[in-house]
VOSEKOL-725906 format. One record per residue (C-alpha): residue in one letter; x, y, z; residue number from 1. Coordinates in Angstrom, 3 decimals. Layout:
<atoms>
+------+----------+----------+----------+-----+
| rest |        X |        Y |        Z |  nr |
+------+----------+----------+----------+-----+
|    A |        X |        Y |        Z | NUM |
...
+------+----------+----------+----------+-----+
</atoms>
This chain:
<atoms>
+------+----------+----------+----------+-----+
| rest |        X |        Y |        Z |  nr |
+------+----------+----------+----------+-----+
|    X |   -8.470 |   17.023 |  -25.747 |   1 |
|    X |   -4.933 |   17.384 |  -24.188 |   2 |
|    X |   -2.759 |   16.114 |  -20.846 |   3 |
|    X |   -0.908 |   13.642 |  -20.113 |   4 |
|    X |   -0.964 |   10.357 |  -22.359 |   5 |
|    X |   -1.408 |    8.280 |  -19.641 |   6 |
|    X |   -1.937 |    9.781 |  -15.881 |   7 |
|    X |   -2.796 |    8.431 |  -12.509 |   8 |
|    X |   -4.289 |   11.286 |  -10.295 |   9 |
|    X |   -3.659 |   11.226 |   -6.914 |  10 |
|    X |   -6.448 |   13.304 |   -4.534 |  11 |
|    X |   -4.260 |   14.255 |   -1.605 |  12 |
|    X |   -7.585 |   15.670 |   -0.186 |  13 |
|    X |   -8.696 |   11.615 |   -0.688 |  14 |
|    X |   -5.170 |   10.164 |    1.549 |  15 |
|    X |   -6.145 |   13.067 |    4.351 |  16 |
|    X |  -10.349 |   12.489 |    5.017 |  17 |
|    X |   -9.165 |    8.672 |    4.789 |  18 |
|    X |   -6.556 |    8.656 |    7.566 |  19 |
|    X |   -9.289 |   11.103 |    9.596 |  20 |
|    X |  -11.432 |    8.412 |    9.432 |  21 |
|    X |   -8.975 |    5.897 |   10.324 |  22 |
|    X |   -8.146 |    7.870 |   13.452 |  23 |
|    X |  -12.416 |    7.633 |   14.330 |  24 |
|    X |  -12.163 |    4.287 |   14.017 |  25 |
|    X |   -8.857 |    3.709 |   15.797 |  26 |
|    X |  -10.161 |    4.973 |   18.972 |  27 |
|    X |   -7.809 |    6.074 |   21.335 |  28 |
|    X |   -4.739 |    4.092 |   19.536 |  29 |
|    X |   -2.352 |    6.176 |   17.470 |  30 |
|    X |   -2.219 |    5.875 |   13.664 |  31 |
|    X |    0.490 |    4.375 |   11.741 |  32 |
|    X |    0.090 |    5.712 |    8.291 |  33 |
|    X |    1.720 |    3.227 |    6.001 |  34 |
|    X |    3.581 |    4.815 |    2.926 |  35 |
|    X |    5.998 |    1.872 |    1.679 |  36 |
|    X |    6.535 |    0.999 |   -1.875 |  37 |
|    X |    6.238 |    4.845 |   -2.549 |  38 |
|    X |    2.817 |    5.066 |   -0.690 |  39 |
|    X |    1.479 |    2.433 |   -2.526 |  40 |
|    X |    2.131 |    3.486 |   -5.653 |  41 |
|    X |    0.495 |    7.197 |   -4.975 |  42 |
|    X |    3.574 |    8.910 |   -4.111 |  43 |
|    X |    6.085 |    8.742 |   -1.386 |  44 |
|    X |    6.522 |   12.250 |   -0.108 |  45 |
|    X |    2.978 |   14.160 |   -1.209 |  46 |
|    X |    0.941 |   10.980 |    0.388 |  47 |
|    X |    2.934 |   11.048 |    3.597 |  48 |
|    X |    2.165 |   14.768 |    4.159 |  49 |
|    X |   -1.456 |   14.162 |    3.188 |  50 |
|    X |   -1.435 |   11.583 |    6.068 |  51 |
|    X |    0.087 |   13.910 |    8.325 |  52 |
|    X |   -2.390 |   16.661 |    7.723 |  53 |
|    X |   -5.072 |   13.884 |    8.135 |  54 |
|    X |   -3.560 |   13.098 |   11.457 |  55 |
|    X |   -1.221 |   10.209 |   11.347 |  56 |
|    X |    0.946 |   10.102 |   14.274 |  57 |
|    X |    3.518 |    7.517 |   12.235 |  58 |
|    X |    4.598 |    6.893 |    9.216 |  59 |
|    X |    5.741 |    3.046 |    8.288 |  60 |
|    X |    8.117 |    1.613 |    5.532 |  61 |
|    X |    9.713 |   -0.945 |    4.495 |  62 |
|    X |   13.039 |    0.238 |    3.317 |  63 |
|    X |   15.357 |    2.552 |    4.952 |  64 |
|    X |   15.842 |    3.914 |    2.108 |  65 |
|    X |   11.993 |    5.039 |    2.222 |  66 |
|    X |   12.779 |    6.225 |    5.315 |  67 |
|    X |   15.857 |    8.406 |    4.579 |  68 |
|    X |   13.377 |    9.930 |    1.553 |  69 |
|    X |   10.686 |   10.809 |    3.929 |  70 |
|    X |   13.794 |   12.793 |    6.003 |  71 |
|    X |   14.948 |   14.143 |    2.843 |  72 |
|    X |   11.407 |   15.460 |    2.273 |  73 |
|    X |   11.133 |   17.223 |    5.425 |  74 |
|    X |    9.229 |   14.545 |    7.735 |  75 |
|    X |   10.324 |   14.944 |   11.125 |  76 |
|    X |    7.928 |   12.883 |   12.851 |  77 |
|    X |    7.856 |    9.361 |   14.137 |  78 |
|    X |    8.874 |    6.606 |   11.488 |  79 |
|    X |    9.179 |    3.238 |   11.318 |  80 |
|    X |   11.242 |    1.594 |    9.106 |  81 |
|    X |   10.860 |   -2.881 |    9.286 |  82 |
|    X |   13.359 |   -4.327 |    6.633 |  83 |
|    X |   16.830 |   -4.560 |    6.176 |  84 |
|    X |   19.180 |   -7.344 |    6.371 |  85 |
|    X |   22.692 |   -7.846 |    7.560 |  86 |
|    X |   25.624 |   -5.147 |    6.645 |  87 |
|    X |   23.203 |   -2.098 |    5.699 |  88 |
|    X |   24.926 |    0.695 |    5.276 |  89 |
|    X |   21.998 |    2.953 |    5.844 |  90 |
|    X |   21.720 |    1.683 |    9.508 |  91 |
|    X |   23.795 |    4.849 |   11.065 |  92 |
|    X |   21.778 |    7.321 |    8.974 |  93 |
|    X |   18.292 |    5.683 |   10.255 |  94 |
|    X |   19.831 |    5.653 |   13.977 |  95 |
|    X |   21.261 |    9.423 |   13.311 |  96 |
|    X |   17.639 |   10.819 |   11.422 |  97 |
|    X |   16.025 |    9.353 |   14.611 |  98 |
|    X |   14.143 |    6.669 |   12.416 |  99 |
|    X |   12.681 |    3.615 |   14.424 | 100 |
|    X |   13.825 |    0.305 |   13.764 | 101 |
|    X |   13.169 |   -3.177 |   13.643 | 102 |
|    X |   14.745 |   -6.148 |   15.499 | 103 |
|    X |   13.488 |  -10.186 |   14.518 | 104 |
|    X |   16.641 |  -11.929 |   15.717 | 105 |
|    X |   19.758 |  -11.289 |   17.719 | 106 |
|    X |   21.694 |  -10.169 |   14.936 | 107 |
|    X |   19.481 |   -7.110 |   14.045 | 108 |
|    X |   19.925 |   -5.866 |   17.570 | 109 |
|    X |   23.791 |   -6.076 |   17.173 | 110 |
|    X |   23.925 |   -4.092 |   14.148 | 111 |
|    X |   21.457 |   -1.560 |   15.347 | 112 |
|    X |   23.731 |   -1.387 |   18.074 | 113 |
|    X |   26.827 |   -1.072 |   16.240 | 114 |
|    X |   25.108 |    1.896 |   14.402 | 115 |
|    X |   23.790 |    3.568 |   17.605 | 116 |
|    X |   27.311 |    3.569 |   18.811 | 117 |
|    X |   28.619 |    5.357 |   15.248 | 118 |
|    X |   25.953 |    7.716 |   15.050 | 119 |
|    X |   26.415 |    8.571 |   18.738 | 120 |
|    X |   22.794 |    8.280 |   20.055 | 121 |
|    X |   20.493 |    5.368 |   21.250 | 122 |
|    X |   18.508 |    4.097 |   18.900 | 123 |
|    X |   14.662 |    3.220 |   19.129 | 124 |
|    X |   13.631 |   -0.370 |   18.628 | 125 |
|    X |   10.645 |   -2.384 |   18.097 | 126 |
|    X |   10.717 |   -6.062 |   18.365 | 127 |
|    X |    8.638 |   -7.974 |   16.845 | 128 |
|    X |    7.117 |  -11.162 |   17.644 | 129 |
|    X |    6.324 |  -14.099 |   14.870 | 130 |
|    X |    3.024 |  -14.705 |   16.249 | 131 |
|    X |    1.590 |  -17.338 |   13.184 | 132 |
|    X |    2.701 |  -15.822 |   10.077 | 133 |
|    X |    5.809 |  -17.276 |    9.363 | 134 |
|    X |    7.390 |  -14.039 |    8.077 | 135 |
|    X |    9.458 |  -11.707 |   10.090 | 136 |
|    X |    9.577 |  -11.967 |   13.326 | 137 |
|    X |   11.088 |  -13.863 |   16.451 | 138 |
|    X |    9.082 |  -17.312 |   17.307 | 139 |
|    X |    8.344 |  -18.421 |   19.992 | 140 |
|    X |   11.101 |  -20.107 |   21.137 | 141 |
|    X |   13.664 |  -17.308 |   19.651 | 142 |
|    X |   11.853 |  -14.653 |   21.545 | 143 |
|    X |   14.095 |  -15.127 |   24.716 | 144 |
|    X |   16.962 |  -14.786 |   23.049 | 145 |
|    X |   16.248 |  -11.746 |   21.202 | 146 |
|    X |   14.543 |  -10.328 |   24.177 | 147 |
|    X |   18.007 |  -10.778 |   25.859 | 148 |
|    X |   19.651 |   -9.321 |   23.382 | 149 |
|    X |   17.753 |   -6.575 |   23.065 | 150 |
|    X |   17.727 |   -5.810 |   27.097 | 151 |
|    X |   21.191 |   -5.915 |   27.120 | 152 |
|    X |   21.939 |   -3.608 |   24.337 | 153 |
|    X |   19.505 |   -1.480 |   26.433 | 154 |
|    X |   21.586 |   -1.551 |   29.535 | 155 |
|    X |   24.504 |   -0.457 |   27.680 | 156 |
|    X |   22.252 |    2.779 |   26.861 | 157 |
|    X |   22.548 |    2.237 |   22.571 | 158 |
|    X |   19.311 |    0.950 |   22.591 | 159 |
|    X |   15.642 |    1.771 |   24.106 | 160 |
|    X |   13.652 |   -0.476 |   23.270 | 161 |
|    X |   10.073 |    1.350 |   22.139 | 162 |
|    X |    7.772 |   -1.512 |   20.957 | 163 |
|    X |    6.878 |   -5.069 |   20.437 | 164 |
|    X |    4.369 |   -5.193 |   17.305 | 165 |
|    X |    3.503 |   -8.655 |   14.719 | 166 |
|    X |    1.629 |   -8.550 |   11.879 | 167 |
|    X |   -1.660 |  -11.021 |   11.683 | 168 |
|    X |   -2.314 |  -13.430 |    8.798 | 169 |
|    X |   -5.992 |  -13.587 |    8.251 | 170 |
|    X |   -7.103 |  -10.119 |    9.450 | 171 |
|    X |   -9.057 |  -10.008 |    6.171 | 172 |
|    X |  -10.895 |  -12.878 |    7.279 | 173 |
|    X |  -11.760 |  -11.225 |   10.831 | 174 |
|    X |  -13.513 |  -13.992 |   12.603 | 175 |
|    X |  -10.655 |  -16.565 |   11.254 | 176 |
|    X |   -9.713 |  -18.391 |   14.366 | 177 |
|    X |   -6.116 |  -17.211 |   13.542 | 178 |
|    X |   -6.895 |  -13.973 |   14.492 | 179 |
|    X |   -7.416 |  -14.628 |   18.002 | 180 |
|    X |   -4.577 |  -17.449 |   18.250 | 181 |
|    X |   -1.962 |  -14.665 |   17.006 | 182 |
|    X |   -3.509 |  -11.568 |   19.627 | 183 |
|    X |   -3.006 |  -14.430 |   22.464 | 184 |
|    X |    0.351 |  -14.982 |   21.405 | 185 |
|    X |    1.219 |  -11.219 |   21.022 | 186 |
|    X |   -0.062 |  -10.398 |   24.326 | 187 |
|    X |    1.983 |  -12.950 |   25.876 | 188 |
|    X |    4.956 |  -11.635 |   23.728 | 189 |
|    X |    4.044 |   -8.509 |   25.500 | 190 |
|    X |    4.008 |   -9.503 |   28.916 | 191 |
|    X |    7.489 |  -11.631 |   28.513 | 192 |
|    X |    9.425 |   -7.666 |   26.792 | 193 |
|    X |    7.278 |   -5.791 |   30.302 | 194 |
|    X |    9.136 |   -8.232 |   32.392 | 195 |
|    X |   12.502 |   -8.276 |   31.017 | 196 |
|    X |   12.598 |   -4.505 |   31.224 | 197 |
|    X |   11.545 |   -2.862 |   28.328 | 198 |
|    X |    9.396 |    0.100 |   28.827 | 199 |
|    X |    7.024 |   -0.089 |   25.417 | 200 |
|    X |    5.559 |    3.332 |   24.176 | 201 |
|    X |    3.277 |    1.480 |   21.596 | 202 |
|    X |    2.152 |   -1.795 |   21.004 | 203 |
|    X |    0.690 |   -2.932 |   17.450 | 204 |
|    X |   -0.518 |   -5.242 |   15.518 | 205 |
|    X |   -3.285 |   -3.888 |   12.881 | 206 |
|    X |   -3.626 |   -3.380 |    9.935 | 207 |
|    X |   -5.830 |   -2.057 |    7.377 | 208 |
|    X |   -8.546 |   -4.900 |    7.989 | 209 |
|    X |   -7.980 |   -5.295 |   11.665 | 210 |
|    X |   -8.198 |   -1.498 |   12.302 | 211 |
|    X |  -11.364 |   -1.816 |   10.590 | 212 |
|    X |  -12.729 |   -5.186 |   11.647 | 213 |
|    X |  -10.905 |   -6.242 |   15.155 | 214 |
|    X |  -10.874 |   -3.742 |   18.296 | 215 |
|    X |   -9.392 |   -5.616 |   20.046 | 216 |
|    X |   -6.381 |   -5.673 |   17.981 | 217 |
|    X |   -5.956 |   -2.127 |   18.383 | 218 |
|    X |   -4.120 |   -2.033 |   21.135 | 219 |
|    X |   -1.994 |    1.438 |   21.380 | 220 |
|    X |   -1.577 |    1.854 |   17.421 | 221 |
|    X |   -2.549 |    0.633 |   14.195 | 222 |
|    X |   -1.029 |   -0.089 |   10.848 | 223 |
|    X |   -3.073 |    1.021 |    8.037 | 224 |
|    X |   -2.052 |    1.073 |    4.590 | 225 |
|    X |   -3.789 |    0.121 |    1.877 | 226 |
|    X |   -7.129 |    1.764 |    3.777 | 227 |
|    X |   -5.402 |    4.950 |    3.556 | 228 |
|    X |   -5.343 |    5.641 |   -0.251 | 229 |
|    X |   -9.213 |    4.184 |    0.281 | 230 |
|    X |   -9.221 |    0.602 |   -1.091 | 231 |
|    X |  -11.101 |   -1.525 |    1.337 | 232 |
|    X |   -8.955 |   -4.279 |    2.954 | 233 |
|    X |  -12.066 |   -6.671 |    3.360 | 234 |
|    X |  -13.726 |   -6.165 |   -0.598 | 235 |
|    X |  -15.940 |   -9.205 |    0.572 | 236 |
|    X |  -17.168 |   -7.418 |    3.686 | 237 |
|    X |  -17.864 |   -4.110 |    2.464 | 238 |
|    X |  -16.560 |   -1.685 |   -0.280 | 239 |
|    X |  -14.406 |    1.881 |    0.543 | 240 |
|    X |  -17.937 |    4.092 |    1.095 | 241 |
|    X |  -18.933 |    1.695 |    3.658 | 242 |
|    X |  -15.847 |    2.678 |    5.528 | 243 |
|    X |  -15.792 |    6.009 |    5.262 | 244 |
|    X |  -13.217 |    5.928 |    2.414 | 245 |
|    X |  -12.781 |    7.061 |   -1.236 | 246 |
|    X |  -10.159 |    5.727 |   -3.535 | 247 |
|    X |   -7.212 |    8.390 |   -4.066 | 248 |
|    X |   -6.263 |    7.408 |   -7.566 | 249 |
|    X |   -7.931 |    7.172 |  -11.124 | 250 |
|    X |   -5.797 |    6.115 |  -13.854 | 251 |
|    X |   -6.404 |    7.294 |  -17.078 | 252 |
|    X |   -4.747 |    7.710 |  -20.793 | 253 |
|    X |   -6.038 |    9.427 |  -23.943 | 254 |
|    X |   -7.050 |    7.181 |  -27.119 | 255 |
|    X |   -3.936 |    7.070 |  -29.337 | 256 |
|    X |   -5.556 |    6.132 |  -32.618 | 257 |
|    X |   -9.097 |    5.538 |  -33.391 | 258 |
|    X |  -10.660 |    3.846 |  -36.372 | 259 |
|    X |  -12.797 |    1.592 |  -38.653 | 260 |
|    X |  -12.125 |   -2.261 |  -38.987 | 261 |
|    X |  -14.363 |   -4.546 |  -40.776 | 262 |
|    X |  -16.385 |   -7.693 |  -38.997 | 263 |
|    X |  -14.640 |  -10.640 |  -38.940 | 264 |
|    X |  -11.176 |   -8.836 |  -37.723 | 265 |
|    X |   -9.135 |  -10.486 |  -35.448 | 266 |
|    X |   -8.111 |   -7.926 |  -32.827 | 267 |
|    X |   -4.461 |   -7.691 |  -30.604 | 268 |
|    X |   -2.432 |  -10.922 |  -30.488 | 269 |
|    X |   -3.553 |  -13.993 |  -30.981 | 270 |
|    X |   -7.285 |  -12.852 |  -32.253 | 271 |
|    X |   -8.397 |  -13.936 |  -29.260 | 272 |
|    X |  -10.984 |  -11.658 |  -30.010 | 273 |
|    X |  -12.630 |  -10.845 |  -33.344 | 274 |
|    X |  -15.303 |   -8.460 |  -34.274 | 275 |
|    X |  -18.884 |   -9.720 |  -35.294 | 276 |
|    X |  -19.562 |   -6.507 |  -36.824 | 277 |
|    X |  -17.803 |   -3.555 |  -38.741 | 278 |
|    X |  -16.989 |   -1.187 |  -35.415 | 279 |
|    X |  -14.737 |    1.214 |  -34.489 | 280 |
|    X |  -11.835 |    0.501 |  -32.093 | 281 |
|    X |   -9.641 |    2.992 |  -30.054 | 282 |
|    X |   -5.778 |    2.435 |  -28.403 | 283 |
|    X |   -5.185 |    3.012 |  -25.186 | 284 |
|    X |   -1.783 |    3.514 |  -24.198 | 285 |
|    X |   -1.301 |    1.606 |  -21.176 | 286 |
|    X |   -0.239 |   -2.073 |  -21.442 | 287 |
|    X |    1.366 |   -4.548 |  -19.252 | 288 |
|    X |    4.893 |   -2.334 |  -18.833 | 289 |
|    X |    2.764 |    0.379 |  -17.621 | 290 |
|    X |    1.700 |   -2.433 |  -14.789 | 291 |
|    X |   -1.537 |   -3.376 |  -16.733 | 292 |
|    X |   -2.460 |   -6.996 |  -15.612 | 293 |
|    X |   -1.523 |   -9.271 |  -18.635 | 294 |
|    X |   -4.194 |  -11.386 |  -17.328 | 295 |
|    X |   -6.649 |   -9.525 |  -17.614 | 296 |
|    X |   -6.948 |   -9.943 |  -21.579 | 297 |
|    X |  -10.230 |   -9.953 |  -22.465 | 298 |
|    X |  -12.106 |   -8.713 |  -19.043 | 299 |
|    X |   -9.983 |   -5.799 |  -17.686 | 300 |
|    X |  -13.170 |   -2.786 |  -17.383 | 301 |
|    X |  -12.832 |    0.556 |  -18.732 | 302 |
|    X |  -14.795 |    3.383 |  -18.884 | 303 |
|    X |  -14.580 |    5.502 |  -22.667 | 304 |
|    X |  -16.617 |    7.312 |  -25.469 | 305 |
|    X |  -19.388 |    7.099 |  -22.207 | 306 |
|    X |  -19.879 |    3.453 |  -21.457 | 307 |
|    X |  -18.418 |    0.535 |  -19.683 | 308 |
|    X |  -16.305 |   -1.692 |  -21.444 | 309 |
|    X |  -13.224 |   -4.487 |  -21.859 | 310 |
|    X |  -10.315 |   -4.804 |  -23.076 | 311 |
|    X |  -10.436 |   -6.955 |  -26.853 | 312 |
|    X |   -7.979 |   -9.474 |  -27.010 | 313 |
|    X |   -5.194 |   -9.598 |  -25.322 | 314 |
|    X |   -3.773 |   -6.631 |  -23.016 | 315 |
|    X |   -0.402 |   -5.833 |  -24.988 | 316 |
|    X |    3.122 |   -4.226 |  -23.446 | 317 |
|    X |    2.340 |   -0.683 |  -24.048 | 318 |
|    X |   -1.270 |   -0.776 |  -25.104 | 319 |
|    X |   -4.929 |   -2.308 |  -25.145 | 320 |
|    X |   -7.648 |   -2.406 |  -27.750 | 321 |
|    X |  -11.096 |   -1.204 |  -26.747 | 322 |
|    X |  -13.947 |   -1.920 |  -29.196 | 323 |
|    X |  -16.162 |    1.346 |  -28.968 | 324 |
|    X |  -18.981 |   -0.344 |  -31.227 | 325 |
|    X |  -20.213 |    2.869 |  -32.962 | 326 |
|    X |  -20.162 |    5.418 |  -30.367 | 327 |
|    X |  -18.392 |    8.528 |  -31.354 | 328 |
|    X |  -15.060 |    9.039 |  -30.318 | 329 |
|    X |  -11.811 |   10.687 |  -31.762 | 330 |
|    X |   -7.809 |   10.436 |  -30.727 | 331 |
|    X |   -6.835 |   12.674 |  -27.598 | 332 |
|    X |  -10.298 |   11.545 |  -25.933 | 333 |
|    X |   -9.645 |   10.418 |  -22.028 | 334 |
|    X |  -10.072 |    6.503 |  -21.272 | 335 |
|    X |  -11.017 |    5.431 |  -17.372 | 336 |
|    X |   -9.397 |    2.434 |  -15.798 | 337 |
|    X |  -10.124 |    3.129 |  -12.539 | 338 |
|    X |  -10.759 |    5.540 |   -9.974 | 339 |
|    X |  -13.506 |    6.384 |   -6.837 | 340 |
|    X |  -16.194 |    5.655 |   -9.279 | 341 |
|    X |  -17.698 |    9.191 |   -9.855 | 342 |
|    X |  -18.481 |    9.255 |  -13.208 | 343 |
|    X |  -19.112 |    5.667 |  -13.349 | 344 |
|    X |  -15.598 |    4.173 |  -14.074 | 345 |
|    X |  -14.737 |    0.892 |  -12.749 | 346 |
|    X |  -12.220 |    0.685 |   -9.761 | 347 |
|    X |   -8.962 |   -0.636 |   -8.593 | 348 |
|    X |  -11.170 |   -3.889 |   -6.959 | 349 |
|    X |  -12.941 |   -3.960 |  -10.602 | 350 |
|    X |   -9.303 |   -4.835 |  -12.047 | 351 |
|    X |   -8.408 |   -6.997 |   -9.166 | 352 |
|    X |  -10.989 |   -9.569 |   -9.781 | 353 |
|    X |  -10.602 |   -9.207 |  -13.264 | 354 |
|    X |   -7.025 |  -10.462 |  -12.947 | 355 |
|    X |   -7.167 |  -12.627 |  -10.109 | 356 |
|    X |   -5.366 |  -10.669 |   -7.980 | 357 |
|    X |   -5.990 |   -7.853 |   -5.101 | 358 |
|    X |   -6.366 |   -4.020 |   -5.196 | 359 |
|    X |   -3.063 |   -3.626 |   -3.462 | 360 |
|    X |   -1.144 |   -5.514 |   -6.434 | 361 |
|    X |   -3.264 |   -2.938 |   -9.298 | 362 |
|    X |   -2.283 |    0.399 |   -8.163 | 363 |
|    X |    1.371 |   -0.804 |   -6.611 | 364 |
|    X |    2.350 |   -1.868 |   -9.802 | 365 |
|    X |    2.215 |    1.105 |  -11.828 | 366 |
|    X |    5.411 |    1.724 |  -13.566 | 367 |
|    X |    7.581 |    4.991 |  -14.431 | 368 |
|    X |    5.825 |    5.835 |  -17.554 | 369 |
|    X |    2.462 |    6.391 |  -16.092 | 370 |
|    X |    2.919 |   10.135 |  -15.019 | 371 |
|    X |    1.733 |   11.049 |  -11.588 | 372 |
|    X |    0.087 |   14.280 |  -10.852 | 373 |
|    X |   -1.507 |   14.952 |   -7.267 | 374 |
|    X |   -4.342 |   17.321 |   -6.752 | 375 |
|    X |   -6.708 |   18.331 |   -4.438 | 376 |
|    X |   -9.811 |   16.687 |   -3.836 | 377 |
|    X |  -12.266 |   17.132 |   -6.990 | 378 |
|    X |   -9.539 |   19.396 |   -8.488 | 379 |
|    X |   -8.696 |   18.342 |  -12.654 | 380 |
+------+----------+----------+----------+-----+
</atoms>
C-alpha cells in the first residue's frame, strides 16, 4: 500500500454537520466557532470555512496572529481574537481587518485605543469579566475601573464596546455549583457594562460543554470548540454520537518494517515489555515528536493487521512497536490511532485515558511531521 507515512485526515464534511448541530442546540444564540491553536490541530483556514458553511456566525482565537491568518485566508466575517499582552504590534492590523478584541484591564483598552486611533477606525471590544476562574478577566472589584475605561474610550468614538463574555470553570461538570455562582456573577457583570453605557451586541459565556449541557448559559452566543471537530466536552456524560457529533480526524501511518523476533525479546527501551512467544512485530512511525503521548507506553490503542491493540514497551520519539502476534501483515500496511470509530479504531478519548490526559491535549498536539490532508466526508 502507498500515502502518506504518517497522516491525520481531516473530514471537513465532519467540522460542518458538527457546527449544524451546534447551531440546533444553541437555540436562538449565535455560534462562535472556535478555531485557535490552528483549529485544534485540524487546520486553521480549511476548518474555519467548514464552520462557516456549517453556519458559524464567529470565529474565535487566541492569537492575533490567528486572526490576521483567517484575514489572509479570505474570512471576512466576525472574529474574535482574546490574547495579547502589552506592546503588540499586531494591534493596528486587528483594529484595521475589523477583528474584535479583548479588554481584561485598563491597559488593554488603552492600547486598543491607541491602535484604533492609528488605524483610523473604532475598534470593537469585548470585556470580559473574571467571574471564578482566575484566568483572564477583570474581578470583581477591577470591573469598575475597566468599565470606566472602556466607556470613556467609547465617548471619544475609538472604541464601541460590543460584548461582555467570561469563560466558566466547571462547565464539564454541569451541575457543579460553580456553574451557577459564575452565570450570577456574569449577569451582574452585565447589568453594571448596560448601565455605564455600553450597548452589547452579544453576550457569552459557553463553551463546548455548556452549549451542550447548560441553557441557560447560552445567553446570545456560544463558544464551542473542541465540540466542533466532534470530541465530546463531557466524555463522562455521553460520547460524540450522543451529541450529534462525529470526530473529524483519524490519524494514521503505514508499518515501516515488519518482522520475526523470538520469545523472550525485550521490545523498545527499557524491555518494559518482552514477548512470551516467537511473534511478529511491526513499526509505526509516529512517536512522541509526532505528539504521541510518552505516557502512554504500554496502553496507547491501535487498530492494525485487523485487530485492536497496544503499544509494546515504551512509545519512542519517532516510533512505536506493535506486537501483531501472528496475523499477517507486511511494510506499507495502514496502522489506526484514532479516528470516528468506523472501522473499529480506537478514538482520540481512547488515547486520552490512556495517557491521563483529555481529547483536546491528543489531537492539539500533533506536530509538523504528521502530514495533514482534508477531505470530504467518507472521501479516502
Amino acid at each position: 500500500m502507498t500515502g502518506p507515512l504518517r497522516q491525520a485526515r481531516i473530514e471537513l464534511g465532519a467540522v460542518r454537520s458538527n457546527v449544524a448541530a451546534l447551531s440546533e442546540r444553541a437555540g436562538d444564540a449565535q455560534v462562535m466557532a472556535v478555531v485557535k491553536a490552528d483549529a485544534y490541530g485540524h487546520g486553521l483556514v480549511p476548518c474555519a470555512r467548514a464552520a462557516r458553511a456549517g453556519g458559524a456566525d464567529w470565529l474565535g482565537v487566541a492569537l492575533l496572529e490567528e486572526a490576521m491568518a483567517l484575514r489572509a485566508g479570505g474570512d471576512t466575517g466576525r472574529v474574535l481574537a482574546w490574547l495579547f499582552g502589552p506592546g503588540e504590534p499586531r494591534l493596528e492590523q486587528a483594529v484595521a481587518t475589523d477583528v474584535d478584541l479583548n479588554a481584561s484591564a485598563p491597559w488593554a483598552v488603552a492600547e486598543i485605543a491607541a491602535a484604533a486611533r492609528a488605524a483610523g477606525r473604532p475598534a470593537r471590544v469585548h470585556l470580559k469579566a473574571d467571574t471564578g476562574l482566575s484566568r483572564a478577566g477583570a474581578t470583581a472589584d477591577d470591573w469598575p475601573g475597566l468599565l470606566d475605561a472602556a466607556m470613556r474610550a467609547q465617548a471619544e468614538g475609538v472604541v464601541q464596546v460590543v460584548g461582555v463574555w467570561t469563560h466558566l470553570a466547571w462547565a464539564d461538570v454541569p451541575d457543579h455549583p460553580t456553574v451557577g455562582l459564575q452565570l450570577e456573577r456574569f449577569a451582574a457583570a452585565v447589568a453594571a457594562a448596560e448601565r455605564a453605557g455600553a450597548r452589547l451586541e452579544v453576550r457569552h459565556a459557553a463553551n463546548s460543554a455548556a452549549t451542550l449541557t447548560r441553557p441557560d448559559a447560552r445567553f446570545d452566543l456560544v463558544r464551542p470548540g473542541i465540540a466542533v471537530y466532534g470530541i465530546s466536552p463531557v466524555p463522562d456524560l455521553g460520547g460524540p454520537a450522543d451529541y450529534g457529533l462525529r470526530p473529524a480526524m483519524t490519524l494514521s501511518a503505514r508499518l515501516a518494517l515488519v518482522k520475526r523476533i523470538p520469545a523472550g525479546s525485550g521490545v523498545s527501551y527499557g524491555h518494559e515489555y518482552v514477548t512470551e512467544r516467537e511473534t511478529t512485530v511491526g513499526l509505526v512511525p509516529l512517536g512522541y515528536a509526532d505528539g504521541i503521548p510518552r505516557s502512554a507506553s504500554g496502553r496507547g490503542p491501535l487498530l492494525a493487521a485487523g485487530a485492536l491493540r497496544t503499544v509494546a514497551g515504551r512509545v519512542c520519539m519517532d516510533q512505536v512497536v506493535v506486537d501483531l502476534g501472528d496475523d499477517p501483515a507486511q511494510a506499507g500496511d495502514e496502522v489506526v490511532l484514532f479516528g470516528p470509530g468506523d472501522s473499529g479504531e480506537p478514538s482520540a478519548e481512547d488515547w486520552a485515558r490512556a495517557a491521563g490526559t483529555i481529547a483536546y491535549e491528543i489531537v492539539t498536539r500533533l506536530g509538523p511531521r504528521v502530514e495533514r490532508t482534508w477531505v470530504e466526508e467518507g472521501d479516502r
